[in-house]
C-alpha positions in Angstrom: 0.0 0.0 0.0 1.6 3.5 -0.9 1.6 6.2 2.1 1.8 9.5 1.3 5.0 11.4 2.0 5.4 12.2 5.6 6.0 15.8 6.5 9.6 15.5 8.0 10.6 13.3 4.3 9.0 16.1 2.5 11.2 18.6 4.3 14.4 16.8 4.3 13.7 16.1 0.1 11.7 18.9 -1.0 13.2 19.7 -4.0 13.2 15.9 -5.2 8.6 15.6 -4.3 8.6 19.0 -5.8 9.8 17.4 -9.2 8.2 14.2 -9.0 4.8 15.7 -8.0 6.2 17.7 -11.2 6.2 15.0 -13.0 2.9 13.3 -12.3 1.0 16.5 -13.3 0.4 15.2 -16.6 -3.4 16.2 -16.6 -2.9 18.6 -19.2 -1.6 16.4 -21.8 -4.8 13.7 -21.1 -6.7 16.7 -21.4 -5.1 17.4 -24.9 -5.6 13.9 -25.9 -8.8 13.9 -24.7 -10.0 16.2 -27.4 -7.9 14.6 -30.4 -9.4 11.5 -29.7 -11.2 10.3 -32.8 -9.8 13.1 -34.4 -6.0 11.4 -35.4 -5.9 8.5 -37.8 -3.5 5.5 -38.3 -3.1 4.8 -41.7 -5.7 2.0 -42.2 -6.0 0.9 -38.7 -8.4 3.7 -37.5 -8.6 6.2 -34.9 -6.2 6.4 -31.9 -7.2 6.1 -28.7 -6.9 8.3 -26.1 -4.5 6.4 -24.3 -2.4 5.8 -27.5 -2.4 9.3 -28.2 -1.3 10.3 -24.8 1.4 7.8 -24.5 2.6 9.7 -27.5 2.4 12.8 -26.7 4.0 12.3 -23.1 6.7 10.6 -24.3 7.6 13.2 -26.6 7.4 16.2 -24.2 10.9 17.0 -22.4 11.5 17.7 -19.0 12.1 21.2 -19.2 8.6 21.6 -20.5 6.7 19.9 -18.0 3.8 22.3 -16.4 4.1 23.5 -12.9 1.0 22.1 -10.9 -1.5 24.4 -10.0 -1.3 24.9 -5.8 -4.2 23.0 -5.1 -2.9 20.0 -7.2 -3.3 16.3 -5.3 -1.9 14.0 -7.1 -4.1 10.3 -7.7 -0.8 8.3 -6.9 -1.4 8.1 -3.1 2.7 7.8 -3.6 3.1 11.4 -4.4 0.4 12.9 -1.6 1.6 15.2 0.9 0.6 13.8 4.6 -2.0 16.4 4.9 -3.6 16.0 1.0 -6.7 13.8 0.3 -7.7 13.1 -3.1 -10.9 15.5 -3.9 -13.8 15.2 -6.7 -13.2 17.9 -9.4 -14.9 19.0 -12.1 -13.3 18.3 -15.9 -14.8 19.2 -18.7 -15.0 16.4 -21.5 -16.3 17.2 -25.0 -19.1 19.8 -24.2 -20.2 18.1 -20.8 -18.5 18.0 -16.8 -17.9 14.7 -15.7 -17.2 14.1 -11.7 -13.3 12.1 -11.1 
């Protein structure tokens, strides 16, 4: 089971959780593949996927590019929590609706 990071870990390696909560911040590029989804064909094997789409994308974006997270950010990964985060329901807008996570 994965604890979140303790408060005296988090002080000791700040700068190291800093860049791996970096680093799992990737909601912007699901969001982008989100909305090509459909959109991007294969030659003739059809649309990508999401997922494919995002593996992509992700894999092609360099570290010196990765987004900031926003201050409120909790990351899903219990791994990557702060001892004093919990994981909240937040509105995300999908293709013209909100959808609860």
């Amino acid at each position: 089971m994965n604890m979140p990071i303790s408060e005296k870990d988090y002080t000791l390696h700040k700068e190291y959780w800093d860049y791996q909560r970096k680093v799992e911040y990737r909601e912007r590029i699901r969001e982008m593949a989100n909305e090509f989804e459909g959109k991007l064909h294969y030659s003739d094997y059809g649309a990508l996927s999401e997922e494919q789409i995002y593996n992509v994308m992700w894999n092609k974006v360099e570290p010196k590019y990765y987004d900031d997270p926003p201050e409120d950010y909790v990351p899903e990964d219990k791994a990557y929590r702060l001892w004093n985060e919990t994981l909240k329901k937040r509105k995300v807008k999908k293709k013209d609706d909100e959808t609860d996570i």
